[in-house]
PDB file of N, CA, C and O in Angstrom:
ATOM      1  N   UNK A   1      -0.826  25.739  -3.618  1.00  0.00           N
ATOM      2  CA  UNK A   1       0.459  25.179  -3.949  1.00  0.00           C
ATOM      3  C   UNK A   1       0.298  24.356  -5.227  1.00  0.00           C
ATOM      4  O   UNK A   1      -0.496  23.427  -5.377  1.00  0.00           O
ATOM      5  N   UNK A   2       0.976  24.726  -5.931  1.00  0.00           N
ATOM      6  CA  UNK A   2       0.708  24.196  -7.611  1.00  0.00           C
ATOM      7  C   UNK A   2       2.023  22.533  -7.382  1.00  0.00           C
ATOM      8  O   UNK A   2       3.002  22.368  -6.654  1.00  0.00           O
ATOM      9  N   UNK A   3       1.391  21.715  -8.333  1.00  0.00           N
ATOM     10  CA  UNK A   3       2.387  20.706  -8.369  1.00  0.00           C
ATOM     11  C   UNK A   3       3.918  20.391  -8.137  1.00  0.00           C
ATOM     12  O   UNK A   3       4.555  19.538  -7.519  1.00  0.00           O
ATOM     13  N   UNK A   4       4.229  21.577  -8.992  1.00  0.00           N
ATOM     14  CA  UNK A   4       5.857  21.445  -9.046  1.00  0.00           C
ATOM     15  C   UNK A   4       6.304  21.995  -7.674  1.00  0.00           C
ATOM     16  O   UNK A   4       7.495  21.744  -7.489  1.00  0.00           O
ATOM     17  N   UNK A   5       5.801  22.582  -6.779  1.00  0.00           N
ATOM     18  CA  UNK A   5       5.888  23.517  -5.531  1.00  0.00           C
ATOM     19  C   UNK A   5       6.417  21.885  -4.561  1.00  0.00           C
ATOM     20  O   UNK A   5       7.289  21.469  -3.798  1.00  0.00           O
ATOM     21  N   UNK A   6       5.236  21.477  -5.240  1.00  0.00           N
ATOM     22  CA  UNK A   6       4.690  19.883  -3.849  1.00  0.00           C
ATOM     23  C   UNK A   6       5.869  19.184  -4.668  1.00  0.00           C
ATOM     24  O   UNK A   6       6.933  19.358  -4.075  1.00  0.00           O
ATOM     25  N   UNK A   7       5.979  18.624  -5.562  1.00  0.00           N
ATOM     26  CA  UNK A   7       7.341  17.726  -6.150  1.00  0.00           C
ATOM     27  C   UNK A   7       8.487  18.324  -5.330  1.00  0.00           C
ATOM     28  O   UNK A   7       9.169  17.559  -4.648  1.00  0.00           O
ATOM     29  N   UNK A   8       8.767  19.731  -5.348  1.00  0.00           N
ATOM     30  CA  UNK A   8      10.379  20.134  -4.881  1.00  0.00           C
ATOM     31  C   UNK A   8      10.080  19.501  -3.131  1.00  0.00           C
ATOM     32  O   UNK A   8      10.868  18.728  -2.587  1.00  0.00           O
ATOM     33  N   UNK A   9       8.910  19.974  -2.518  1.00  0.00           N
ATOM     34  CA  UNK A   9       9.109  19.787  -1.286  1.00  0.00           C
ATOM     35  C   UNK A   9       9.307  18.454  -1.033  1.00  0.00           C
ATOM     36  O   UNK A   9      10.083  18.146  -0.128  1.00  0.00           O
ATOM     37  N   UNK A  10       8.820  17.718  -1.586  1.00  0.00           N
ATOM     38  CA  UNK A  10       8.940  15.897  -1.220  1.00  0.00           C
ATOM     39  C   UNK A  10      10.511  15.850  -2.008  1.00  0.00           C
ATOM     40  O   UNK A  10      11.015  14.754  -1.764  1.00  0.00           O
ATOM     41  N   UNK A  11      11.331  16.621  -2.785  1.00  0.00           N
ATOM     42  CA  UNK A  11      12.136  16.155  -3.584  1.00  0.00           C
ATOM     43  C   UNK A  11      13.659  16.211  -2.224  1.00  0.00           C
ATOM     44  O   UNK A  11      14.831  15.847  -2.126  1.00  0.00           O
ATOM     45  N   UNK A  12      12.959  16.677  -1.697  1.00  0.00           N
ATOM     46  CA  UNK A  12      13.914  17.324  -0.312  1.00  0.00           C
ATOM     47  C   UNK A  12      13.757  16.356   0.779  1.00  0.00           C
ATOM     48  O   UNK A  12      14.507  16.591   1.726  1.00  0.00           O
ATOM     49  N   UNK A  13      12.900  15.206   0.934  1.00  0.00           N
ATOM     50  CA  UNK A  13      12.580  14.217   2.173  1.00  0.00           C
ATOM     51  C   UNK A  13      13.614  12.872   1.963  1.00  0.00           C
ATOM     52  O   UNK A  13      13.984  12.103   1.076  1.00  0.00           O
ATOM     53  N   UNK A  14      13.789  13.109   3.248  1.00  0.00           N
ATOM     54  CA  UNK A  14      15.235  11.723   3.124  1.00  0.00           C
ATOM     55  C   UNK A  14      14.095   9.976   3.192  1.00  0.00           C
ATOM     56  O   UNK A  14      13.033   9.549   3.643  1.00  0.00           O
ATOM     57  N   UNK A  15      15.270   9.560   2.406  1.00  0.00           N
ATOM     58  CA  UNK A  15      14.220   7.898   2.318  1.00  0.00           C
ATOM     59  C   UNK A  15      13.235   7.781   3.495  1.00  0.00           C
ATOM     60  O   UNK A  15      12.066   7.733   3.115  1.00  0.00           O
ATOM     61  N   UNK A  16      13.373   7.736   4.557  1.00  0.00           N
ATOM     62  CA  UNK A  16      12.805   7.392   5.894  1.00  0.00           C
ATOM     63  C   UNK A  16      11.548   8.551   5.996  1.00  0.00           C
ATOM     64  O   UNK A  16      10.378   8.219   6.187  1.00  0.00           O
ATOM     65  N   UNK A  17      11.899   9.664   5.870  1.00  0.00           N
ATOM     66  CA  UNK A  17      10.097  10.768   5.788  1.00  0.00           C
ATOM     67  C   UNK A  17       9.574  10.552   4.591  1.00  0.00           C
ATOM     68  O   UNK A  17       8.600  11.282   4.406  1.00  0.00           O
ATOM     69  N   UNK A  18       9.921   9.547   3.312  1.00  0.00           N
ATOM     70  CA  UNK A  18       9.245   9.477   2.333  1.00  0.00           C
ATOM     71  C   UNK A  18       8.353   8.328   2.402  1.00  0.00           C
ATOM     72  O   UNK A  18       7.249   8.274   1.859  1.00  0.00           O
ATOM     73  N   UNK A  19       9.218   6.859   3.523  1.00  0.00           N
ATOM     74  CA  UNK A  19       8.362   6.083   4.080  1.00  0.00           C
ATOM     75  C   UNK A  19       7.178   6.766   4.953  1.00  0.00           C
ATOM     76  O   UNK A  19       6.048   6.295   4.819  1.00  0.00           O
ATOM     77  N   UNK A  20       7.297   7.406   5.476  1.00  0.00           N
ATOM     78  CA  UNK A  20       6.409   7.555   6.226  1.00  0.00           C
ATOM     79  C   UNK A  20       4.860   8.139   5.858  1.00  0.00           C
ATOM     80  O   UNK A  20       3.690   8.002   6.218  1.00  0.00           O
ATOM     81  N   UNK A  21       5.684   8.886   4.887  1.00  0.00           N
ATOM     82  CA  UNK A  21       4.508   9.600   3.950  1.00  0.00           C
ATOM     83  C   UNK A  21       3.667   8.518   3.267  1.00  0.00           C
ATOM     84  O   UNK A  21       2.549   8.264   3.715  1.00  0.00           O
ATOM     85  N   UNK A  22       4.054   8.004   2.421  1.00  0.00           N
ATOM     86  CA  UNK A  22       3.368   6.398   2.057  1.00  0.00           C
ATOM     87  C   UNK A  22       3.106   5.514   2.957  1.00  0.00           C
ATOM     88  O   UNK A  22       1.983   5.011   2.932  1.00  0.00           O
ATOM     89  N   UNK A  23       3.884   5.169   3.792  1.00  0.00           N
ATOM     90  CA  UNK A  23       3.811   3.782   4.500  1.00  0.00           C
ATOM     91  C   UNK A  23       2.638   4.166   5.579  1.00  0.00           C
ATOM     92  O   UNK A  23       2.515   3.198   6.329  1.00  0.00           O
ATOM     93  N   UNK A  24       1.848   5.079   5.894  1.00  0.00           N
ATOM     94  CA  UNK A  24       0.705   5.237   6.948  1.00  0.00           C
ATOM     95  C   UNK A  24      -0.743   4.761   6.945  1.00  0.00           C
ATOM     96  O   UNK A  24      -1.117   4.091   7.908  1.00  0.00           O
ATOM     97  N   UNK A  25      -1.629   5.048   5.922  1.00  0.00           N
ATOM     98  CA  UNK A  25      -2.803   4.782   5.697  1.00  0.00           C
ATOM     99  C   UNK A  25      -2.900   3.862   4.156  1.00  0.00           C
ATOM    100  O   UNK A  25      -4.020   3.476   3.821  1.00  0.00           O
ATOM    101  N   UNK A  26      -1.921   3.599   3.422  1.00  0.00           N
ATOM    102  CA  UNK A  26      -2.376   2.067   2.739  1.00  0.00           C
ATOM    103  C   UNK A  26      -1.688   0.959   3.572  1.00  0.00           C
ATOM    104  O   UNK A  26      -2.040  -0.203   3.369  1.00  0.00           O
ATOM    105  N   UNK A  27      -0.856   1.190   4.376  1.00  0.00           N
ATOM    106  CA  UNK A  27      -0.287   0.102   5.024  1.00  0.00           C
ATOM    107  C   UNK A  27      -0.988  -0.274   6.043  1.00  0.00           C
ATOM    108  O   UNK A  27      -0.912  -1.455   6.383  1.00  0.00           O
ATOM    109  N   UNK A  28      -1.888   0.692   6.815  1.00  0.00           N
ATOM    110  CA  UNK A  28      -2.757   0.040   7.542  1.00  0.00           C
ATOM    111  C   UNK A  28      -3.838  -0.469   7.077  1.00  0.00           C
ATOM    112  O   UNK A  28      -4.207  -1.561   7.507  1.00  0.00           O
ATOM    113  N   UNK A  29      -4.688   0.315   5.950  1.00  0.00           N
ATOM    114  CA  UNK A  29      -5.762  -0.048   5.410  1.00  0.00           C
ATOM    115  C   UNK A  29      -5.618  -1.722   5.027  1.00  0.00           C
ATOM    116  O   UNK A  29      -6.456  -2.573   5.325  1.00  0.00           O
ATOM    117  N   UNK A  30      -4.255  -1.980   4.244  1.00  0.00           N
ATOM    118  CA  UNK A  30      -4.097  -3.183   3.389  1.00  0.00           C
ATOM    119  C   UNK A  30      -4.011  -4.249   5.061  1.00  0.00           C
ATOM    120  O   UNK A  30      -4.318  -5.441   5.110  1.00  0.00           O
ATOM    121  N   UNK A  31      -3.674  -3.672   5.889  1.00  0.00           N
ATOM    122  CA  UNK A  31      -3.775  -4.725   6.732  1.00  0.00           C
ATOM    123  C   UNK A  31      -5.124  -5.272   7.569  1.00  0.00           C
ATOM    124  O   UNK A  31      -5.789  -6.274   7.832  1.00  0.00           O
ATOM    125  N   UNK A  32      -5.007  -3.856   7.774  1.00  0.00           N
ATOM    126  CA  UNK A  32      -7.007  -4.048   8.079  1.00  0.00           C
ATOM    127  C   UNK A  32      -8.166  -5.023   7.409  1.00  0.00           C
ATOM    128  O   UNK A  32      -9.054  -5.669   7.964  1.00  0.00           O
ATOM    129  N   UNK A  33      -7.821  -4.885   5.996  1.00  0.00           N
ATOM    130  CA  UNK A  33      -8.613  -5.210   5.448  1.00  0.00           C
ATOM    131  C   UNK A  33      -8.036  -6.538   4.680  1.00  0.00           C
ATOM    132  O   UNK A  33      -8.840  -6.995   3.868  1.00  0.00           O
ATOM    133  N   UNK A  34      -6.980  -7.137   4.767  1.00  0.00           N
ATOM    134  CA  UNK A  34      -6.782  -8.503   5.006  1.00  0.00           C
ATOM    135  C   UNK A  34      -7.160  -9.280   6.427  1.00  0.00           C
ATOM    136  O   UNK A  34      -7.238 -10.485   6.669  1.00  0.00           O
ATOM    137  N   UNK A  35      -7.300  -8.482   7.003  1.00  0.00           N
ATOM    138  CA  UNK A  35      -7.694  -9.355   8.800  1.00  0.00           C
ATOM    139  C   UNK A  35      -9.436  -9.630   8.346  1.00  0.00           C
ATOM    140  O   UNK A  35     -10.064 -10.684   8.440  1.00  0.00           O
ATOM    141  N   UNK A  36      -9.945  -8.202   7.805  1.00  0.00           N
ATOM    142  CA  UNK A  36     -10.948  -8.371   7.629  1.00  0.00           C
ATOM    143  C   UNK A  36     -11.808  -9.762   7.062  1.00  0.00           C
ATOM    144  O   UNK A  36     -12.916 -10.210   7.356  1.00  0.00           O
ATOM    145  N   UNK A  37     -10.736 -10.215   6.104  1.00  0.00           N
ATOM    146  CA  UNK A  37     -11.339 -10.971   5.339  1.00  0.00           C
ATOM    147  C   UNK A  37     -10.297 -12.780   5.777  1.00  0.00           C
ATOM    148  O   UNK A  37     -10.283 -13.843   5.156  1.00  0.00           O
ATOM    149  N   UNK A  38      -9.632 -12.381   6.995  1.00  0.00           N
ATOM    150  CA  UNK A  38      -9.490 -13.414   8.147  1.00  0.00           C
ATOM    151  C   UNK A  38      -8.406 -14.560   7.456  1.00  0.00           C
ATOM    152  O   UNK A  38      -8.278 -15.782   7.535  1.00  0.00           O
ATOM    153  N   UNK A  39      -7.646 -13.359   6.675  1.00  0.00           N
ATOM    154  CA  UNK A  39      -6.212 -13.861   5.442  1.00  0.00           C
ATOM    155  C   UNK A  39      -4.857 -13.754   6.478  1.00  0.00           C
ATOM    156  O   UNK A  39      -4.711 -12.718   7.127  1.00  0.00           O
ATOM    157  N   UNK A  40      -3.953 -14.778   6.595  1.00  0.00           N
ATOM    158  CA  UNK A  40      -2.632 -14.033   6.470  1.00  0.00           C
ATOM    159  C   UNK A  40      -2.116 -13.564   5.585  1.00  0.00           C
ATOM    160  O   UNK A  40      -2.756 -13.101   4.640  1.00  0.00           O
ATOM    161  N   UNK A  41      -0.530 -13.555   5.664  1.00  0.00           N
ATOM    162  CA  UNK A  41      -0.152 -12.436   4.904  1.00  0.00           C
ATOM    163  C   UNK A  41       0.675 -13.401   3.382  1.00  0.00           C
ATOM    164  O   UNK A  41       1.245 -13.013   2.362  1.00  0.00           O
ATOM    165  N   UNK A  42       0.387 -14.582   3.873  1.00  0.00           N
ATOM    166  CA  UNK A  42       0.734 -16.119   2.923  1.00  0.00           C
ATOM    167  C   UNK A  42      -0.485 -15.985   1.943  1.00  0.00           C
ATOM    168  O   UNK A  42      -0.453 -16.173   0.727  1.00  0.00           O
ATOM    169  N   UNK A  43      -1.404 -15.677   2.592  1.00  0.00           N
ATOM    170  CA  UNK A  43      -2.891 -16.750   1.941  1.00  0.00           C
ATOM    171  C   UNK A  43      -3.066 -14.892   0.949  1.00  0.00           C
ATOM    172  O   UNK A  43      -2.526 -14.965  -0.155  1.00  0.00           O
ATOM    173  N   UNK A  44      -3.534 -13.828   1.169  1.00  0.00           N
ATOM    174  CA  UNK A  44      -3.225 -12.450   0.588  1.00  0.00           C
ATOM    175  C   UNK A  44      -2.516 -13.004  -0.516  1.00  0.00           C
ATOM    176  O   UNK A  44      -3.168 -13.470  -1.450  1.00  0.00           O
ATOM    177  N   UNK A  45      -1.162 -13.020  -0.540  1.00  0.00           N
ATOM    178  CA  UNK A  45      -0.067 -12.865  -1.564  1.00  0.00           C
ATOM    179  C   UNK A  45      -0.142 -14.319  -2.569  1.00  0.00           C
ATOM    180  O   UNK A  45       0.474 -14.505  -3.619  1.00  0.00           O
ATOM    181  N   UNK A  46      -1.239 -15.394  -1.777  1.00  0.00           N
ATOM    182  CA  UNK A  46      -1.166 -16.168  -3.172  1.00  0.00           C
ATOM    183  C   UNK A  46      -2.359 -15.788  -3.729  1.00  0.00           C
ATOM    184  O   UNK A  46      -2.583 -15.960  -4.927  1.00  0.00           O
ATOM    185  N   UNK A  47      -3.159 -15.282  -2.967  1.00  0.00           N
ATOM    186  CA  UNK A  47      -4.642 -14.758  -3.944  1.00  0.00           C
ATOM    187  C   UNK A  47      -4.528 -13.869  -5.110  1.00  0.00           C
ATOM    188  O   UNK A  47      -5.281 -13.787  -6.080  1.00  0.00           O
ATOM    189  N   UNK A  48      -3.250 -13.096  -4.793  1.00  0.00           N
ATOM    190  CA  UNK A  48      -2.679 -12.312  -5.613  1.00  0.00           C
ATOM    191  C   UNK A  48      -1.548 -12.439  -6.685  1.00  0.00           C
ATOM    192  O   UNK A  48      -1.298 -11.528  -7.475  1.00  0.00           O
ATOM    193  N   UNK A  49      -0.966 -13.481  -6.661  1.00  0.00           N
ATOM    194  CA  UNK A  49       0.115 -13.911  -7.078  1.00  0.00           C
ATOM    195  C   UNK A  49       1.256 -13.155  -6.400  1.00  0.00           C
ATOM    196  O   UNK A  49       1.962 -12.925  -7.382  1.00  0.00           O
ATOM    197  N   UNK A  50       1.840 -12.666  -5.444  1.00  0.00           N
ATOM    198  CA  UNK A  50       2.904 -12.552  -4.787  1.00  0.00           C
ATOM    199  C   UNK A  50       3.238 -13.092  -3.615  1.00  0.00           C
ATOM    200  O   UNK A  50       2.420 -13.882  -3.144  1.00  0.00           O
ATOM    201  N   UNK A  51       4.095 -12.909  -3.088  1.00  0.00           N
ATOM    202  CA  UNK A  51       4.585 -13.728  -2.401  1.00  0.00           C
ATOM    203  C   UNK A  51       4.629 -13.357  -1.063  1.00  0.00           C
ATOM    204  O   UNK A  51       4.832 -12.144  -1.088  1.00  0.00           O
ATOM    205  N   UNK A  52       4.550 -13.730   0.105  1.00  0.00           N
ATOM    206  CA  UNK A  52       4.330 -13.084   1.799  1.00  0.00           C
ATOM    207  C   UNK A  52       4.944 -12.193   1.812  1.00  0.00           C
ATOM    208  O   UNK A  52       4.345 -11.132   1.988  1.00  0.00           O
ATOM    209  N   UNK A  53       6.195 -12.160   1.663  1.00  0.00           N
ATOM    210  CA  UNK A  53       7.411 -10.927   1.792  1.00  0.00           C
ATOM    211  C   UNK A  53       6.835  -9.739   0.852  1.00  0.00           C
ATOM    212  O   UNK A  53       6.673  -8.677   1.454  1.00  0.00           O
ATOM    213  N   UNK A  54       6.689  -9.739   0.257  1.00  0.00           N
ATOM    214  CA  UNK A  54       6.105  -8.729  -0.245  1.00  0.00           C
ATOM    215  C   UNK A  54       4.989  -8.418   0.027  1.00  0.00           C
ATOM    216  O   UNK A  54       4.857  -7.453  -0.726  1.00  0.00           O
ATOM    217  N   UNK A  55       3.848  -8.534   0.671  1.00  0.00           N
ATOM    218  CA  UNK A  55       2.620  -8.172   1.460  1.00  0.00           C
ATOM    219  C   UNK A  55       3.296  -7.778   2.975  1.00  0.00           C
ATOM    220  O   UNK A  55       2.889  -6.753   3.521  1.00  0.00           O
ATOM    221  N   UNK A  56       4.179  -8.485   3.543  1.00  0.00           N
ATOM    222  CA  UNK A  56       5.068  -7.864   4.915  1.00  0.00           C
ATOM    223  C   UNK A  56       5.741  -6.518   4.314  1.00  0.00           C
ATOM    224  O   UNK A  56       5.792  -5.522   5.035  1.00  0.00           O
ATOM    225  N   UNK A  57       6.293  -6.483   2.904  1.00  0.00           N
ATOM    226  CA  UNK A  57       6.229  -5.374   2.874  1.00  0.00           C
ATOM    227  C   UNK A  57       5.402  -3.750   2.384  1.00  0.00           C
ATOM    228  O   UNK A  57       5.536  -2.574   2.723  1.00  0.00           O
ATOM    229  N   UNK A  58       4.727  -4.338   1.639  1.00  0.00           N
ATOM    230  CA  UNK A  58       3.668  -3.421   1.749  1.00  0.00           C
ATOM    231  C   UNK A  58       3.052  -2.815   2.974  1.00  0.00           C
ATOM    232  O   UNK A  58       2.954  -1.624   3.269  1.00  0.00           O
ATOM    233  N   UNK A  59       2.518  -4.258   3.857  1.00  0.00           N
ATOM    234  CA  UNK A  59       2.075  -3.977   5.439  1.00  0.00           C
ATOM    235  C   UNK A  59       2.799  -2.772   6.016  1.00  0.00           C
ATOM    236  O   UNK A  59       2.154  -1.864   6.541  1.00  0.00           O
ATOM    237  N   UNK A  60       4.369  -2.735   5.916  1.00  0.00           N
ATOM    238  CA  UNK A  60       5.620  -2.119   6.560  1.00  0.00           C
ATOM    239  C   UNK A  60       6.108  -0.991   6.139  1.00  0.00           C
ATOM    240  O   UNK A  60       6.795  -0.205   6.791  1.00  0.00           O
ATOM    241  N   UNK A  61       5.542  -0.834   4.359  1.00  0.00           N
ATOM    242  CA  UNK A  61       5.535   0.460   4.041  1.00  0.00           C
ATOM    243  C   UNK A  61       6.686   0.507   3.646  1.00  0.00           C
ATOM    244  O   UNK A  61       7.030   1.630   3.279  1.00  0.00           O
ATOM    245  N   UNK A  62       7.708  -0.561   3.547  1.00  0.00           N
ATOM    246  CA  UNK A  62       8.973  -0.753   2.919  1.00  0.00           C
ATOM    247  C   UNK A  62       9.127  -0.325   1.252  1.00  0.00           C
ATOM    248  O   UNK A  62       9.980   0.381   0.714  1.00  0.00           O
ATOM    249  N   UNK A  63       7.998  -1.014   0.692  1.00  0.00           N
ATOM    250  CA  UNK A  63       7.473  -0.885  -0.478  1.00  0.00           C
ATOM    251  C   UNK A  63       5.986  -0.652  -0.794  1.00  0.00           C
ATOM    252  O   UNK A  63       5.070  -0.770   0.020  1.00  0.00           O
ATOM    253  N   UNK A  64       5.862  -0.279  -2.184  1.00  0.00           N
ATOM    254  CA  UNK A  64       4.880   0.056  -2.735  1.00  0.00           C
ATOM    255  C   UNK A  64       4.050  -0.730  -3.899  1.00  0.00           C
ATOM    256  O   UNK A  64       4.679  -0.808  -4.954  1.00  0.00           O
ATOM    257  N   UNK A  65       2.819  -1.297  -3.905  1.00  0.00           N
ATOM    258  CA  UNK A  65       2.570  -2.029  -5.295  1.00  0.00           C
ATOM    259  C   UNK A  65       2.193  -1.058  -5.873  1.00  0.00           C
ATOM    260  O   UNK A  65       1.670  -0.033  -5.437  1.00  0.00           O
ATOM    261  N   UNK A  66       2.532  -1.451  -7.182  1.00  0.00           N
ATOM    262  CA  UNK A  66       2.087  -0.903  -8.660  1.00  0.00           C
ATOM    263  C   UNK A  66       0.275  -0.654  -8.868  1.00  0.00           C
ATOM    264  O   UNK A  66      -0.549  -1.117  -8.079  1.00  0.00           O
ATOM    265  N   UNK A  67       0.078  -0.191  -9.559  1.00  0.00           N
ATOM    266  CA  UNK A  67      -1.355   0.274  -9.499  1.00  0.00           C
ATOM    267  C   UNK A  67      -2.085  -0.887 -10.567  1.00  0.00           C
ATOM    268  O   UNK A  67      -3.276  -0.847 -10.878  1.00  0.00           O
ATOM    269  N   UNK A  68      -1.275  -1.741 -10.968  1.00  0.00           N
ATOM    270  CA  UNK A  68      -1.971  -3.279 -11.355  1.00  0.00           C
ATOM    271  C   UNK A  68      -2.459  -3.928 -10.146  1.00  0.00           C
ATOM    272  O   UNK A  68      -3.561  -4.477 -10.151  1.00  0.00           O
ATOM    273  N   UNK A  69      -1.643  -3.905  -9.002  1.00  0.00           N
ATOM    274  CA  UNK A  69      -1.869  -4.817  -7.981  1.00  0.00           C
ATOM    275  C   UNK A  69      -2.565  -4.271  -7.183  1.00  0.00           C
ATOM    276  O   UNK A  69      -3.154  -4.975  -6.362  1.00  0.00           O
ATOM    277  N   UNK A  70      -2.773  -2.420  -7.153  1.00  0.00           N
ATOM    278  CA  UNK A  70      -3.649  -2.180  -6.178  1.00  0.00           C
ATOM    279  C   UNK A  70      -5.003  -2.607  -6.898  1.00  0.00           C
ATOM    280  O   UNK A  70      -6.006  -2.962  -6.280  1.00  0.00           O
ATOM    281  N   UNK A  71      -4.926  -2.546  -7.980  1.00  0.00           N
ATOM    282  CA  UNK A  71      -6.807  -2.810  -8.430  1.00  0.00           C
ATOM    283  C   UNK A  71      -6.831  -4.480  -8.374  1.00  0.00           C
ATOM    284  O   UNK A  71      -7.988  -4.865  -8.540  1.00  0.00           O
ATOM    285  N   UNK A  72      -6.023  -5.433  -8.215  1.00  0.00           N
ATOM    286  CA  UNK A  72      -6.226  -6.896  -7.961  1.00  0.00           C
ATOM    287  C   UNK A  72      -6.506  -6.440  -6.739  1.00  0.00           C
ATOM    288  O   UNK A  72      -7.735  -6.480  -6.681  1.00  0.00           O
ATOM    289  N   UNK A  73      -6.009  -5.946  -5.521  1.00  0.00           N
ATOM    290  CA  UNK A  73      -6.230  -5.391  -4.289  1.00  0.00           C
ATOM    291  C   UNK A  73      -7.381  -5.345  -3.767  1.00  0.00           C
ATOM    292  O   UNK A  73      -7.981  -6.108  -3.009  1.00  0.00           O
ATOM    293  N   UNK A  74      -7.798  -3.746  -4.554  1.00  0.00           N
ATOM    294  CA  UNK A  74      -9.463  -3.331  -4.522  1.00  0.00           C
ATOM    295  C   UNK A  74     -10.010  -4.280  -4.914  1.00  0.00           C
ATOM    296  O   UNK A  74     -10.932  -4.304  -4.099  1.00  0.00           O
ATOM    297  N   UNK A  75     -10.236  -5.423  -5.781  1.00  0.00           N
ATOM    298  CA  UNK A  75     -11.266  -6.130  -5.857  1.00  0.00           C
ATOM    299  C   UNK A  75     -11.444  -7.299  -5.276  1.00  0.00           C
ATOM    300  O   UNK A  75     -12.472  -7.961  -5.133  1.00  0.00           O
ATOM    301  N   UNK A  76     -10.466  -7.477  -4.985  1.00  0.00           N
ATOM    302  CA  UNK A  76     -10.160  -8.901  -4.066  1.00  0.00           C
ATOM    303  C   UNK A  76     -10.794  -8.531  -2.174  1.00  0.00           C
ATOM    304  O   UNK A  76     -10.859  -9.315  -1.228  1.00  0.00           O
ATOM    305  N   UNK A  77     -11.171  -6.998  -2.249  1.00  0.00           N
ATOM    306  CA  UNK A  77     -11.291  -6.797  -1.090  1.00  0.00           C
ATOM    307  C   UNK A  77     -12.522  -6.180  -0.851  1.00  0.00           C
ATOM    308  O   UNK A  77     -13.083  -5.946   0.220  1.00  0.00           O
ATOM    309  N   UNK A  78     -13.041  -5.828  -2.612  1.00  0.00           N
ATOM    310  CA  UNK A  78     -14.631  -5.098  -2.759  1.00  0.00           C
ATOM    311  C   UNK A  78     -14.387  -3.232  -2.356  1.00  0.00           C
ATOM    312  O   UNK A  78     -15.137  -2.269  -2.193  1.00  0.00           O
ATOM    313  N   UNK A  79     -13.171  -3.433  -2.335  1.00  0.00           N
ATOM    314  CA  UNK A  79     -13.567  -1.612  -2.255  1.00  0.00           C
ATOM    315  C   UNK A  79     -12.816  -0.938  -3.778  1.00  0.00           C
ATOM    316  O   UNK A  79     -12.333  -1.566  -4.720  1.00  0.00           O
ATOM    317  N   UNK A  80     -12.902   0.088  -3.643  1.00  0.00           N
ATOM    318  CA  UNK A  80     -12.587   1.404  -4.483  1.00  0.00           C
ATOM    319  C   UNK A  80     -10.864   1.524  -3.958  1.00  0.00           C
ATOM    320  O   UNK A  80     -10.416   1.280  -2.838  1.00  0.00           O
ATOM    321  N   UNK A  81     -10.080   2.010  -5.263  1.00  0.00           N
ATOM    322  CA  UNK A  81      -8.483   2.064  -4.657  1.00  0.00           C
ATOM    323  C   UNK A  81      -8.534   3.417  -4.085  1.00  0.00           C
ATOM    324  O   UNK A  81      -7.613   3.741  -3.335  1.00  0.00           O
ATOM    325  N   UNK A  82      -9.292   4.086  -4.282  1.00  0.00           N
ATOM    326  CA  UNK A  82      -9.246   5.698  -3.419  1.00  0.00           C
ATOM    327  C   UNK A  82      -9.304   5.084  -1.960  1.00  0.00           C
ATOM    328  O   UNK A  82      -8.498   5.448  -1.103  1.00  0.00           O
ATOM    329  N   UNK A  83     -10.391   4.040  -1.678  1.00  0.00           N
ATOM    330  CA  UNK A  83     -10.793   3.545  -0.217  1.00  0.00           C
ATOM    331  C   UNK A  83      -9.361   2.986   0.514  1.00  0.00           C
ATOM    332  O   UNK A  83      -9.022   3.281   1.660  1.00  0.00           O
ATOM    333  N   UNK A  84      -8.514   2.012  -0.520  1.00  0.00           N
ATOM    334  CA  UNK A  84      -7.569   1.638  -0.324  1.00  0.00           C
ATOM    335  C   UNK A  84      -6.252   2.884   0.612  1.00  0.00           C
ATOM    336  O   UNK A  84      -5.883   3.071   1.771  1.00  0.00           O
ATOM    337  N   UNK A  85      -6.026   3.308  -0.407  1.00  0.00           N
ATOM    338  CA  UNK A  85      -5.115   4.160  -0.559  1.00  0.00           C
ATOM    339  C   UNK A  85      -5.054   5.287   0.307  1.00  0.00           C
ATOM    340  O   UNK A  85      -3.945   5.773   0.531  1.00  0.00           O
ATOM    341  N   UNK A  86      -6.296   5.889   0.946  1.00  0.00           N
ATOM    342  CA  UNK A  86      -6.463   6.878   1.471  1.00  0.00           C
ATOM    343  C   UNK A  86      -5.847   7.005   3.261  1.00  0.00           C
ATOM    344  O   UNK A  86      -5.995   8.051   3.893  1.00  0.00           O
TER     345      UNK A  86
END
């Protein structure tokens, strides 16, 4: 399946199966691996400069950070953003 094949098929998913598609394995990972390091979701978002609500939503898969914040992310957490993300 060549790119544009995979673009039309996701171009067809209503908001809610597009959460889901994203919101599964960085939303757990990012949570995982803030427990890991024994953060709420306050103490995360000032290490980072954002704000709780926005780490609740990341957690929730509501939203998505930018790939600036996933590499503050990855390093703030010692992994690779593939590790993240996956």
């Amino acid at each position: 399946m060549d790119f544009s094949s995979k673009f039309d098929k996701y171009q067809k998913l209503t908001d809610e199966e597009l959460l889901n598609v994203w919101g599964g394995c960085f939303s757990e990972n990012l949570k995982e691996q803030r427990l890991i390091l024994g953060m709420n979701q306050e103490e995360l978002g000032n290490q980072i400069f954002f704000s709780k609500q926005a780490v609740y939503n990341w957690e929730k898969g509501i939203r998505e950070p930018n790939i600036d914040t996933l590499k503050s992310l990855a390093q703030l957490f010692d992994i690779s953003i593939d590790k993240l993300v996956e």
